[in-house]
N, C-alpha and C positions, 0 to 999 in steps of 0.2 A: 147925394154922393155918400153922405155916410150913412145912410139906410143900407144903399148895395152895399159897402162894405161891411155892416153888421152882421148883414144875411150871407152873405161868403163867409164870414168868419164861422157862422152854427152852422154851414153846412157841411165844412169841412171839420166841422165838432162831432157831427152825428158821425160821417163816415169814419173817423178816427176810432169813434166807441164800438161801432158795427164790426170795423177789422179787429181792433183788441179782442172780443168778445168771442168773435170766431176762431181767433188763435187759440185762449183758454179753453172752448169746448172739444178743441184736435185735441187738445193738450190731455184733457181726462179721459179719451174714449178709449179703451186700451180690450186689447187679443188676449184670451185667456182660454187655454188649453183645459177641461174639467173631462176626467174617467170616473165614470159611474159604476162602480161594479163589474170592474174589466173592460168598459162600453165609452167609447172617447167620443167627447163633445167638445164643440169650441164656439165661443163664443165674443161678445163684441159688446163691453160693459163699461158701465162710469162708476162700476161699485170700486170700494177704496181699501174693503178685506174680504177673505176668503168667505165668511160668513154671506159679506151681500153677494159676492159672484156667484155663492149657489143660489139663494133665492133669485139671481136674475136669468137662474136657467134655469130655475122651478125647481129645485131640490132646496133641501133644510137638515143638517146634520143632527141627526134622534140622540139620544141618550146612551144608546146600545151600538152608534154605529161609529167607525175609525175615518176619520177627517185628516189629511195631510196638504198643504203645512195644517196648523191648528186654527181653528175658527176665527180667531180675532188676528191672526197675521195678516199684514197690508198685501194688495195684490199689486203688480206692475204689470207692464206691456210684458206677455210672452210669458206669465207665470204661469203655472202647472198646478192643477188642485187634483188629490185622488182622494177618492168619498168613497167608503165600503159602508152600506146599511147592513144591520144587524139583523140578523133573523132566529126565530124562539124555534128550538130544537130540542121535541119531547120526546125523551126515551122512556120507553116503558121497558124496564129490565127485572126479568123474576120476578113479575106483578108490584113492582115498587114503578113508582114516578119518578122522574129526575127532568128537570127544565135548564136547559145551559141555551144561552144567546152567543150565536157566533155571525160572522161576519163572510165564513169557507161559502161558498156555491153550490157545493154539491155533497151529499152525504158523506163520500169518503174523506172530502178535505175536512169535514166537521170530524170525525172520526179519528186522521190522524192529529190534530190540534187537541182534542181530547187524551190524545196516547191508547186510544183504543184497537186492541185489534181482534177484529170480527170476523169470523169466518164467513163466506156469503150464504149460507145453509143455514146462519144462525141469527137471518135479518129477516124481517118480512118486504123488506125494499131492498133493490139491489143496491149497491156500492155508487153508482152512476148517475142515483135520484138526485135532481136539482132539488134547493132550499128554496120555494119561493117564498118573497116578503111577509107574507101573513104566515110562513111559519110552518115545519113539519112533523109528523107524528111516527115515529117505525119504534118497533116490539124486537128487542134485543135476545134471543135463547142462547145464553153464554153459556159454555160446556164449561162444567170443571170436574178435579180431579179427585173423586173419591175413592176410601179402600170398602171393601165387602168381604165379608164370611159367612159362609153360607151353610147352614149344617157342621162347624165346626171339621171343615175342609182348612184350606189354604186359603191366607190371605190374597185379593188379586186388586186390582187399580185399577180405576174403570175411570173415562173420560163422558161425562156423560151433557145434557143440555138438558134433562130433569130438575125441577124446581125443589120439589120433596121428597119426603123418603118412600111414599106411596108412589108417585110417579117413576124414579127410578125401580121402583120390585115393576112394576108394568111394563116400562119398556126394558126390561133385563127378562121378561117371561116370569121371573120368579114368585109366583102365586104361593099367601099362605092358605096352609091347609092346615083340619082339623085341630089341633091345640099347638100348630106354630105361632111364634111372635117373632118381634123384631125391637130390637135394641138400639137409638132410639123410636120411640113412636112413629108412624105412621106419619103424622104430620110434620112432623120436623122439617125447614126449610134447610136443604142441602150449601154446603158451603167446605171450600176449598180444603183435603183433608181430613176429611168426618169419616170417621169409620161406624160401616151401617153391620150390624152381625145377627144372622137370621139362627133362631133356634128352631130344629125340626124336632116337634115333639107327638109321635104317633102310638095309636093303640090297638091292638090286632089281635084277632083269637087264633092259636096255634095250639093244632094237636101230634100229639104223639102218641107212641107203643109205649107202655109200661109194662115188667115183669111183673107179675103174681105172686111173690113168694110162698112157696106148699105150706099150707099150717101144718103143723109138728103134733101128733097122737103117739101119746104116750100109752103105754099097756107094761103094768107092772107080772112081772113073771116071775111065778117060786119059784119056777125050775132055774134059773140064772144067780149067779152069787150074789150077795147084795153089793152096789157098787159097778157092778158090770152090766153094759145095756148090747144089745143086738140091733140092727136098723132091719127091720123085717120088709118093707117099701121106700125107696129113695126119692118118692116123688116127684111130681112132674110142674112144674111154673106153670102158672096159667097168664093168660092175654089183655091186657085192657086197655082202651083208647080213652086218653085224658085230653079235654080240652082247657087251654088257660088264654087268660088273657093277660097279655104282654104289652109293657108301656116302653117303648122308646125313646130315649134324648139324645139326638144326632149322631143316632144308629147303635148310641151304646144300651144294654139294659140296664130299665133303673127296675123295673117293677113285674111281680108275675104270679098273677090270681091263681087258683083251679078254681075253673067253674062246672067242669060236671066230668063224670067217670063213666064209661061203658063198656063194662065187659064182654072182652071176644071168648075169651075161652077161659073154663073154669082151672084154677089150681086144683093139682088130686096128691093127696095127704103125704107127709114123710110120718111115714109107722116107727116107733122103735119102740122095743119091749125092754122095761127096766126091769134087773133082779133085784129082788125080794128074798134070797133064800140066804139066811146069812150061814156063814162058813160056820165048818164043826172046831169046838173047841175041845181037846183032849183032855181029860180028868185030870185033875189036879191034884198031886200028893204034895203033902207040906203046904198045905196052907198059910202057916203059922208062921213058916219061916221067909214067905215073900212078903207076908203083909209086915214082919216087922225091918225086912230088909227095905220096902220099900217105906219107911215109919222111917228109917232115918236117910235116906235120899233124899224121899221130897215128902218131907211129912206126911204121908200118905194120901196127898192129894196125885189122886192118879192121873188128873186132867191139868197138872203144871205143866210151864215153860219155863226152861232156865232162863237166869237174867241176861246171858250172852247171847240167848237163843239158838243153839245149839243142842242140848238136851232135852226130851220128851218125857213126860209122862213119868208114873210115880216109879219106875224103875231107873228114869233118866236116861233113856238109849239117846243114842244118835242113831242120825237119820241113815246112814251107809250100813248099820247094823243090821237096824228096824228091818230094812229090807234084804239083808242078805239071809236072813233068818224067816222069813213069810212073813212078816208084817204088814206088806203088801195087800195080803188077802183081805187083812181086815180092816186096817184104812190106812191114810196117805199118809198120817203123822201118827206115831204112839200116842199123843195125850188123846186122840179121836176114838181108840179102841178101848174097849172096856176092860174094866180089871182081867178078867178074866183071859183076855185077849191078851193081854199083856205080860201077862204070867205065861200064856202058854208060848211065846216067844223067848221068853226069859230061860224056860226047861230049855227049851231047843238048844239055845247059847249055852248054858252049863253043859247040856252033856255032851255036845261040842269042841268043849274043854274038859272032857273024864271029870263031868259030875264036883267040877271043882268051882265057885265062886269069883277067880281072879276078875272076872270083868267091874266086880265093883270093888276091888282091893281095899276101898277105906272100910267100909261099912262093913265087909265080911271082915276084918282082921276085929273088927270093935263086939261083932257079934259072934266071934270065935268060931266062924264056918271056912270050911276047907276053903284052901287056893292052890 
């Protein structure tokens, strides 16, 4: 009797433990909602945080990738997990690398999270290319905005996708030639604002017509007064074609050789005959009395100038006289003509005035000769 009661007592022991046991395992198995990268799974787990419900639907939150709630938060019946992995997203921009890990799907969503904007002409992948997990590669040609001057023209703004300053003269056509440069270099890496300024420097042979000026032959003639010339032939220019060489800097002249001269047609002579024959001088009475009249004017230096310069010559005319009297004849200033010359203008003047001296009033009143 108390055997069977033993044994009813541990049988309804075990089943006691069998029902607890099954109540606790309902109790842990819990519905958990997991989005994979936009991609919704659900699943049916004993895990206790977000951590193990991924691993129990075969995901593991990386280093690079965005986990919601956070890894270590508890899970319950009907919790929600969203997991974005991270994907390596290599820009090659202007020959420079740049590595950014994002989490976007598709190039444009990596694009605008970067704040980039990319024209689709200036990607080698469209805007639309998925990121897969192992990570993508696209070559960025970003336009930017440089100024140019070209030939010392006008400044202009050009928007370009040129990496260097060579590459933008190519895709602008703008080829240097012969001794142009470009300010700066050729290699320079373009960047937003640079001003690129092309010097056009060219060198070019250019001819022209040049006049011949007639050479000038002279032929002295006695029969002509001295002092006075004739133009016997007016002569003719002759022709010649001059070639130079011409340097350029952005169309202005800096520089301009001759390098060689060819005559077309010869110059033919300007003739003039110079006289030789000098004027007659008339005989001279009283000598005696012009050399000492002229002894106290200009101490008988016949080739003085007064200190006002005004007066000529050892007589001291002025110049309205000189000439109103044939001074003229024999030269352009009294102190030019010779004693003799000078004197014989001097008569002219006296007997001009009836043979009287007033023209030099001091020196004739000193040397008691009429006025």
């Amino acid at each position: 009797m108390k055997k069977r009661t033993l044994l009813r007592a541990m049988v309804v022991a075990v089943l006691v433990i069998l029902i607890s046991g099954s109540g606790t395992a309902i109790a842990m198995d819990k519905s958990v909602a997991i989005t994979v990268d936009g991609e919704q799974h659900s699943i049916r787990t004993f895990a206790t945080t977000v951590a193990g419900a991924l691993s129990s639907a075969g995901f593991e939150a990386g280093e690079h990738d965005a986990v919601a709630p956070s890894a270590d938060s508890s899970v319950a019946d009907g919790s929600a997990i969203v997991l974005k992995r991270g994907r390596l997203l290599t820009l090659q921009i202007d020959k420079e690398t740049r590595e950014v890990w994002t989490q976007a799907l598709t190039l444009a969503d990596a694009l605008d999270e970067l704040d980039m904007r990319v024209k689709p002409e200036e990607m080698s992948l469209p805007h639309s290319t998925p990121i897969p997990l192992e990570g993508l590669e696209v070559e960025l040609n970003i336009s930017k905005l440089v100024q140019l001057i070209d030939g010392g023209g006008e400044m202009v703004e050009l928007s370009t996708n040129a990496t260097t300053v060579e590459e933008l003269l190519e895709s602008e056509g703008l080829a240097l030639e012969q001794q142009d440069s470009v300010e700066p270099p050729l290699v320079t890496e373009l960047e937003n604002g640079l001003l690129v300024e092309i010097t056009r420097t060219r060198s070019e042979e250019q001819t022209e017509e040049r006049e011949i000026e007639p050479e000038l032959e002279e032929i002295e003639d006695p029969e002509i007064l001295e002092g006075e010339e004739e133009v016997e032939e007016e002569g003719v220019p002759g022709v010649e074609l001059v070639t130079y060489r011409v340097v350029t800097v952005n169309g202005a002249e800096t520089e301009r050789e001759e390098i060689s001269v060819e005559t077309i047609t010869e110059s033919e002579p300007r003739i003039v005959r110079i006289g030789t024959k000098e004027p007659e001088v008339p005989e001279i009475d009283d000598e005696e009395v012009w050399d000492r009249l002229a002894q106290c004017e200009s101490t008988g230096n016949w080739q003085i100038i007064s200190s006002n310069g005004l007066y000529y010559g050892g007589l001291q005319f002025g110049l309205p006289t000189w000439n109103a009297y044939g001074g003229g004849e024999y030269a352009t200033y009294p102190n030019e003509a010779t004693r003799e010359q000078q004197i014989a203008v001097a008569i002219k003047l006296r007997d001009a005035n009836g043979g009287r001296y007033n023209s030099w009033p001091h020196c004739a009143s000193q040397l008691g000769l009429p006025q």
